[in-house]
N, C-alpha and C positions, 0 to 999 in steps of 0.2 A: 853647570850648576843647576841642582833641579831649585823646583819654586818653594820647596819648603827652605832648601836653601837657601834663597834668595829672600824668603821672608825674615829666615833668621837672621841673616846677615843685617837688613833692615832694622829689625825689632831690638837686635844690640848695639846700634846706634843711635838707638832713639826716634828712630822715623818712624814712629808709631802707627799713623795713618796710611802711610806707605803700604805699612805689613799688612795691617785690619783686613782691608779683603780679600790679599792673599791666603791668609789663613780661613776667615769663613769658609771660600773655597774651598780649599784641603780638609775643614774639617765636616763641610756637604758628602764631599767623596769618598769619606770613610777614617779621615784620619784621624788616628788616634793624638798624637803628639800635638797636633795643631790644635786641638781643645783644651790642651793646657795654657797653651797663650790668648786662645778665647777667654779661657777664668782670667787672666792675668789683666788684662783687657777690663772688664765688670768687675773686679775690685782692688783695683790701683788708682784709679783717675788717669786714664793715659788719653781721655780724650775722642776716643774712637767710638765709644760704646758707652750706655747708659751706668751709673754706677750702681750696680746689684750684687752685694756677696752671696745671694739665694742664688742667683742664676748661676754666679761663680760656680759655684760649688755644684751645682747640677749637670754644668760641664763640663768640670772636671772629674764627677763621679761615673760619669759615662763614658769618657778616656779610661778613667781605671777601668773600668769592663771588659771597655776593648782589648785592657793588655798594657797601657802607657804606663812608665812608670815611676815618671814627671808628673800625672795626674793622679797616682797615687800618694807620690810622696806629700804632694799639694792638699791632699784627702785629709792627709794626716797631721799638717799645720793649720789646718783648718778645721781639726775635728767637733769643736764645737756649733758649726754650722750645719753637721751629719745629722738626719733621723738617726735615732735609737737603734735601728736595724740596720743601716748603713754605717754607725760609727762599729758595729761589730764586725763587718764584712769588711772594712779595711782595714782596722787595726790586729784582723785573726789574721793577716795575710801580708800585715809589715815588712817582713823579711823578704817577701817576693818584691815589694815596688823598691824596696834600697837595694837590692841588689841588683835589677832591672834599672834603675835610676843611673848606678855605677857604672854598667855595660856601656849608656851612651858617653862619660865622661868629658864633654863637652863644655864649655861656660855654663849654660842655663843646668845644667846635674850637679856643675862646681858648688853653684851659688845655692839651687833645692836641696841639696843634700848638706851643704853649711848650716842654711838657717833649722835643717830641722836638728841637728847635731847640738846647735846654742839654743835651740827652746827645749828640748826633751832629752838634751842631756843630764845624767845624775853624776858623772864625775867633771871634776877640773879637767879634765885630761881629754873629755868630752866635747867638754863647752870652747877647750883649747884647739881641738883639732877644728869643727865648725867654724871656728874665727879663722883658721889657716884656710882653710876653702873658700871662703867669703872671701879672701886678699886675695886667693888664686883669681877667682875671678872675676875682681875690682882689676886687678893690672891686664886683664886684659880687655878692659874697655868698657864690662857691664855696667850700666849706671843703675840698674838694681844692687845689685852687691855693695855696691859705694851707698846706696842708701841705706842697707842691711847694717853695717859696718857704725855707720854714722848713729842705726836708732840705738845699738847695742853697746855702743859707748855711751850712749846720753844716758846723765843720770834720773831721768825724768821720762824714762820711759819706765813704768810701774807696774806692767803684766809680760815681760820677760825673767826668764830662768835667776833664782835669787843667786847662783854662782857667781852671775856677768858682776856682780859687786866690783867685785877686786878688776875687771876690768873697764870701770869708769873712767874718762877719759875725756875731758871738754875739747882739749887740744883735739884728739883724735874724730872725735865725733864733729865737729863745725867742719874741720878738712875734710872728711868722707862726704858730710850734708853738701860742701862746695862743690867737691868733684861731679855728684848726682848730680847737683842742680846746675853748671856746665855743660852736661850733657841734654837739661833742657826738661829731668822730670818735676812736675809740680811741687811734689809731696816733699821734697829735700827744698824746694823753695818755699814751703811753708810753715816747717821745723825751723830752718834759719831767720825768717822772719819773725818767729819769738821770740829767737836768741838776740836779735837785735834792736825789738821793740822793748823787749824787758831790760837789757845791757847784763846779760846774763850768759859770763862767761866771755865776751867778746863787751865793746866799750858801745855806751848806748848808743843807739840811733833809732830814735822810732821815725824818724820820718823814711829810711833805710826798709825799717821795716814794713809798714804799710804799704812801700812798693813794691816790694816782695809776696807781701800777702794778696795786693792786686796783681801780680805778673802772676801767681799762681791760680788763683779764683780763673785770670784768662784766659788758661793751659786748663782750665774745666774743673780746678780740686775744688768740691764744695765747702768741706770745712774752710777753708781760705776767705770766705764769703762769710760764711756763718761768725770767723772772726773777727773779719771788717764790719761786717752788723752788730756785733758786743760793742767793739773799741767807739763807733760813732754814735750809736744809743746810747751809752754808758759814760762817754768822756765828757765831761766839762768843760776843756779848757776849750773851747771852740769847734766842739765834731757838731755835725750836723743829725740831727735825731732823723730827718727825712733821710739822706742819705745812709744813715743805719737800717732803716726800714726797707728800702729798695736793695738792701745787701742782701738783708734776708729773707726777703721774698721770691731772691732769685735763687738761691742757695734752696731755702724749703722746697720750691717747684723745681727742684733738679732733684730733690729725693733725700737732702742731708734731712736724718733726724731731730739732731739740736739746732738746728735753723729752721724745725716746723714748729716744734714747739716755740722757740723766739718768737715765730711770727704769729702764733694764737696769744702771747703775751701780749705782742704789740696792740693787734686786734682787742684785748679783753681791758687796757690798761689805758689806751689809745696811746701809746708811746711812738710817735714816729707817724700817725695816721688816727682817722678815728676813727672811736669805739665803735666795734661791729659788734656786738654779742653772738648773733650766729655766724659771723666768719669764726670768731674766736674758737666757737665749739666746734666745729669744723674743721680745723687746725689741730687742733687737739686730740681729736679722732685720731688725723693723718699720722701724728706724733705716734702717739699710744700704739696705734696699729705697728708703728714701726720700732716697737721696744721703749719710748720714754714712758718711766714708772713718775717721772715727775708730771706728767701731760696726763697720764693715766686719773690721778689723783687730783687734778686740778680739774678734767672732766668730769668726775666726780662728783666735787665742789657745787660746779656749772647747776649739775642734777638736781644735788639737793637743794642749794637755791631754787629750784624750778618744783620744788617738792614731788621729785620723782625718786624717793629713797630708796627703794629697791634697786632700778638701775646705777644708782651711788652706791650702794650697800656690795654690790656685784662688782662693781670697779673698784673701790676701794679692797676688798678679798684680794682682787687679781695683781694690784700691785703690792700689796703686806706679804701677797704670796712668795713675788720675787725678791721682799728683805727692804720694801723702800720704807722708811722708818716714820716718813710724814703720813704714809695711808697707814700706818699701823694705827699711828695716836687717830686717825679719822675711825678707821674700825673700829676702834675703844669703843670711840664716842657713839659708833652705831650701835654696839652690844649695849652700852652702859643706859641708853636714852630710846633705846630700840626703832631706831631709824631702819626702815627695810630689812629688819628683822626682831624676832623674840628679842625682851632685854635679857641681858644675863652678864651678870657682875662681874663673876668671876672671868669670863673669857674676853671680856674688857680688861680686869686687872693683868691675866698673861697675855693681850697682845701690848700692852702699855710697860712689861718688861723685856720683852721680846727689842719695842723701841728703844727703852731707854739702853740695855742691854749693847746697841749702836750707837749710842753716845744722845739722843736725843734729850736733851733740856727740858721741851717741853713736858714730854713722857715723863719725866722725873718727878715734876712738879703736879703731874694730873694723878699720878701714881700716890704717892703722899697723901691727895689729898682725897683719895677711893680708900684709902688703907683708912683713914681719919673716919669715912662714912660709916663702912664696912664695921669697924669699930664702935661706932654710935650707936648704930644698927643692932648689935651684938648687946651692947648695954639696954 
């Protein structure tokens, strides 16, 4: 058996930590294939490796280079993690890594070539054959594929192919999520501990579930953590708010995004700890930096309290930009009042339909009442 053999053999059992350095190795020495279970590694939570989908995806587009084409296919369920110049150098060259992906035909090309078949399929027929691949290589032991299987029947998973409809399935998805998380991966133990803290689909147990949500935070899954920090901040019937706060300070400092921003909440609100104002804003950075358009906005806030409105004015843009509907109504108010910038009515009135336009309330109500000015104004 050589040692990538012997990693993979490892790596579909679930010995996660077993394989980890086997593979680094193989992928120091040139391997191509072994940097795809590097990515796998940096954004699954298997424990081994920090959780980073940037890193993911930077090792797995350097397998694609090499020729892999497992780290192609990877490229390509991943595409919105690509530069602009990268999402075009793998997607002009599709047909090379599925065909290449095909030739190993192995479990791990079963399971790669399933899920990309059920996310970017356009027919029934499509998303049908992918589901058969995914079983091919659930029955033979993957506890990926059994997790695949498991997200793909749940109806609650909300950025999957609108076909998988018709294949809804709670029965089938809780028994997939079981099988994974038998095998020991977090991520199926942390799916299931919704199911059982909500009593959704299966009969309540949150006390079931919380243990699940702790066995999986201790298998490394942050979000898991980031949960256990809602349920214990938020819960009345006796959670402890300290205990919520220590959930998610560990979770934030492992890298989860919505467990940074939690913990600048905590910080800013003293919910669990107290009020730091510069931790808060501090946290809030870390968020923002890492994609929260709600953090984004709340630093923001931080600013212009601190009447630093141009740096508010710049951070509110940057998340209205990405459609978060709370900085729009805030940009309004910088056009409208000219906070960190010229006033100007009118591009207050279009960012405040832009909001409402996403169902925003407030927006509606600030809109009405510019139209009313605007109006006054005119008379």
């Amino acid at each position: 058996m050589t040692e990538l053999e012997n990693a993979e053999k490892l790596f579909q059992a679930y010995q996660v930590k077993e394989a980890y350095p086997l593979f680094q190795k193989l992928a120091e020495e040139g391997n191509g294939r072994a940097l795809y279970f590097l990515a796998l590694y940096e954004q699954y939570y298997l424990g081994a490796a920090p959780f980073s989908p940037e890193g993911a995806i930077e090792k797995a587009l350097k397998g694609a280079r090499a020729g892999d084409g497992l780290c192609g296919v990877y490229c390509m369920l991943h595409f919105d993690l690509l530069s602009h110049e990268a999402f075009h150098e793998i997607m002009d060259a599709k047909e090379k890594w599925i065909d290449a992906a095909k030739k190993e035909s192995d479990v791990f090309a079963l399971e790669a070539l399933g899920c990309l078949s059920v996310v970017h399929g356009k027919t029934d027929e499509e998303v049908h054959t992918g589901l058969h691949l995914l079983e091919a290589a659930a029955l033979q032991g993957y506890w990926k594929a059994w997790n695949d299987l498991g997200q793909f029947h749940d109806r609650h998973v909300k950025d999957n192919n609108p076909l998988l409809n018709k294949y809804v399935d709670d029965k089938k998805s809780l028994s997939s999520y079981r099988k994974s998380m038998e095998a020991g991966y977090p991520d199926s133990m942390n799916r299931l501990a919704y199911f059982y803290y909500l009593g959704d689909g299966v009969a309540k147990d949150e006390k079931e579930g919380i243990r699940l949500f702790k066995k999986a935070f201790s298998k490394g899954h942050l979000k898991a953590g980031t949960a256990l920090g809602m349920l214990y901040l938020f819960d009345e019937k006796g959670g402890s708010k300290k205990e919520g706060f220590r959930y998610t300070k560990k979770a934030a400092e492992g890298g989860e995004p919505t467990a940074m921003g939690n913990l600048a909440n905590c910080y800013d609100y003293g919910n669990g700890t107290k009020k730091d104002r510069r931790l808060a804003k501090e946290w809030y950075q870390k968020a923002s930096d890492a994609g929260m358009d709600s953090s984004t906005t709340q630093l923001a806030v931080m600013y212009h309290e601190d009447g630093n409105d141009r740096k508010a004015f710049a951070l509110f843009q940057k998340a209205a930009d990405r459609g978060f509907p709370e900085a729009m109504g805030w940009l309004a108010a910088c056009y409208q009042y000219g906070y960190g910038t010229e006033p100007n009515s009118l591009a207050a009135v279009q960012w405040l339909e832009k909001a409402a336009a996403l169902g925003s309330s407030e927006a509606k109500e600030a809109l009405q009442y510019l139209h009313q000015e605007l109006k006054g104004n005119e008379l």
